[in-house]
C-alpha positions in Angstrom: -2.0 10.8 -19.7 -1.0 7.9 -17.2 0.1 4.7 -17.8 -2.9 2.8 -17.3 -4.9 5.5 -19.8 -2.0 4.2 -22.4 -2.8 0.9 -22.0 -6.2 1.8 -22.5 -5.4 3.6 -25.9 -3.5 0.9 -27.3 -6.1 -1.2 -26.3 -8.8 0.5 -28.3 -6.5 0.4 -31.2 -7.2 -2.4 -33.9 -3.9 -3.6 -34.6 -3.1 -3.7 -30.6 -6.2 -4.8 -29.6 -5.0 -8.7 -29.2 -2.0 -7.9 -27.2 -2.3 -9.4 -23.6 -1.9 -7.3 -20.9 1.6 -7.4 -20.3 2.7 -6.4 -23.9 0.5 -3.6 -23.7 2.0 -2.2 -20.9 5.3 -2.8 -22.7 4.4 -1.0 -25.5 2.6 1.9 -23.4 5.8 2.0 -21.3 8.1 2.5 -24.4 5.7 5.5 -25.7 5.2 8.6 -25.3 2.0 10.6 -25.5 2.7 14.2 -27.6 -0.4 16.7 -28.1 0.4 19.2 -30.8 -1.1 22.6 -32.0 -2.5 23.5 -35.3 0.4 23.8 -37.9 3.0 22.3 -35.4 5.3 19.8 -37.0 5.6 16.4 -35.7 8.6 15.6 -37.8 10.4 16.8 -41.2 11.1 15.2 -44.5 14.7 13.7 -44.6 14.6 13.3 -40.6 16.3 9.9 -39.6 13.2 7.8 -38.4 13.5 6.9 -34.5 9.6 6.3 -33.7 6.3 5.2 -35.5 3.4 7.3 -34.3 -0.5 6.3 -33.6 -3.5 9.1 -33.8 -5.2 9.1 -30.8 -7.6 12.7 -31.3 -7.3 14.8 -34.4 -5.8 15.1 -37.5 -2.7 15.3 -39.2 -1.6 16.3 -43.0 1.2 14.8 -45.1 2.8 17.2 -46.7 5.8 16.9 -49.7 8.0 19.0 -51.1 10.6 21.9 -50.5 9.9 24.2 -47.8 8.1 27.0 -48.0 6.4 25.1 -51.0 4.8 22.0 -49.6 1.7 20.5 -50.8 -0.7 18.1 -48.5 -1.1 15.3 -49.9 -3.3 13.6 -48.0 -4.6 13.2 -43.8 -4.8 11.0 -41.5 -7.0 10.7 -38.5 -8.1 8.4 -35.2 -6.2 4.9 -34.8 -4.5 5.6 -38.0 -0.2 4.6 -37.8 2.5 7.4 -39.8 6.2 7.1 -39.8 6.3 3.3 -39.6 7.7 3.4 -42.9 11.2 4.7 -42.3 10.9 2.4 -39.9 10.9 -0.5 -41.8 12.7 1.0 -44.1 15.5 1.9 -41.9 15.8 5.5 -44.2 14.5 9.1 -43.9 11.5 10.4 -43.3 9.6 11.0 -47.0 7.1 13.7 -45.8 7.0 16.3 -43.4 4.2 15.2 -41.0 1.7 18.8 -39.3 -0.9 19.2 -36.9 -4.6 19.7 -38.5 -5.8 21.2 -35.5 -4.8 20.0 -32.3 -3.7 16.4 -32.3 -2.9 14.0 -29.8 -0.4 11.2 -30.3 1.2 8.2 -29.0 4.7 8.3 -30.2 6.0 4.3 -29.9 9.6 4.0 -29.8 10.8 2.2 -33.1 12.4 -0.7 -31.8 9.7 -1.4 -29.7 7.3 -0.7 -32.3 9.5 -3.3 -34.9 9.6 -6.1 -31.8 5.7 -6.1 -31.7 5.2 -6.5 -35.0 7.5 -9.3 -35.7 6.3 -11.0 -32.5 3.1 -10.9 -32.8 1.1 -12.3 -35.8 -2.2 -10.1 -35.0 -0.5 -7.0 -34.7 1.3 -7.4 -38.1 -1.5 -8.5 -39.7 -2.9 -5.0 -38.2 0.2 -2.8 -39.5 -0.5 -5.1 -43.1 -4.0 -4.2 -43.4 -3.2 -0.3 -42.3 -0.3 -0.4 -45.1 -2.7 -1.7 -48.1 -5.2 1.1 -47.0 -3.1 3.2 -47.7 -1.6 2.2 -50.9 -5.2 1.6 -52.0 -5.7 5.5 -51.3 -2.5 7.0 -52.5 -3.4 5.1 -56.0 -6.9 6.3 -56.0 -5.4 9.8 -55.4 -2.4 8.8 -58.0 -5.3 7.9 -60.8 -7.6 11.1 -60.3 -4.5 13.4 -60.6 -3.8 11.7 -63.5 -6.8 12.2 -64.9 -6.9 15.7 -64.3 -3.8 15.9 -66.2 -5.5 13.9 -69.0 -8.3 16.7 -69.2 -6.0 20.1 -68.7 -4.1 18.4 -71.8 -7.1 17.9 -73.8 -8.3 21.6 -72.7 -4.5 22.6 -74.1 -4.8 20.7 -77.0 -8.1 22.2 -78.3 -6.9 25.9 -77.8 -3.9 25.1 -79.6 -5.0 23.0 -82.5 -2.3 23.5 -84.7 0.7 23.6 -82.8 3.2 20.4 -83.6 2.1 17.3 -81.4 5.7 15.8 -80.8 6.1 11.9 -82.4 8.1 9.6 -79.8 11.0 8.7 -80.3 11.6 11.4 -83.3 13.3 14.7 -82.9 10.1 16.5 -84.3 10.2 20.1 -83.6 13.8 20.1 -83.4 16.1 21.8 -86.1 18.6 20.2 -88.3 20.2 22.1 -89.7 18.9 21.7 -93.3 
């Protein structure tokens, strides 16, 4: 992709699409556009953060968890921002970020990334509004799991209808000694 192409993706991006002309080419000039295969990596949990990244075709999964072990969590497609968290955060990486198919990225250096947003009302409004999406999701997700829970526990509890239901806050079930 050239450079005018970049400015054309940021463009077309939401958050970015108030910059003037001349911030767009400063953030397309501090970015780098990354395609990826199926399965690749883009970066690891517990990598130091050094870029936010924007989706420009495809999907990627957020995966947790040991390796070899990981579970998606959840995806993220078209326009949509990862790793601006550790960003912010100034700490590592909390998922492991894969290709769903092929993917193509912009990858915006995360000092250039932090000076637009704080320079530029519209485009942290943007990065605001991308950031409550996502909580808003992660808590939907949050409240079905637990509800899931809630029902395998039931399931549990109506094979096993006689076995001891612990009492907070007692040591019920525990021997002692008498």
């Amino acid at each position: 992709m050239d450079f005018g192409e970049a400015v054309q993706v940021l463009r077309s991006v939401p958050m970015f699409s108030k910059l003037d002309t001349p911030k767009l080419k400063l953030l397309a000039f501090a970015s780098d556009y990354l395609t990826f295969d199926d399965g690749e990596v883009l970066f690891l949990e517990g990598e130091e953060p050094d870029s936010a990244y924007l989706i420009d075709e495809g999907e990627v999964m957020i995966c947790a968890g040991p390796a070899g072990s990981e579970m998606v969590i959840g995806t993220l497609g078209r326009h949509e921002l990862f790793g601006e968290m550790a960003i912010f955060r100034n700490s590592p990486r909390v998922a492991t970020i894969r290709a769903k198919g092929a993917v193509k990225v912009i990858q915006i250096e995360g000092d250039m990334f932090l000076r637009m947003v704080t320079e530029n009302p519209d485009t942290a409004l943007g990065v605001m509004q991308m950031l409550s999406d996502k909580i808003a999701r992660t808590t939907e997700r949050f409240e079905a799991v637990e509800e899931q829970v809630r029902s395998l526990q039931s399931i549990s509890d109506a094979a096993h209808p006689c076995a001891p239901s612990p009492v907070p806050g007692t040591n019920a079930g525990r021997s002692n000694g008498k």
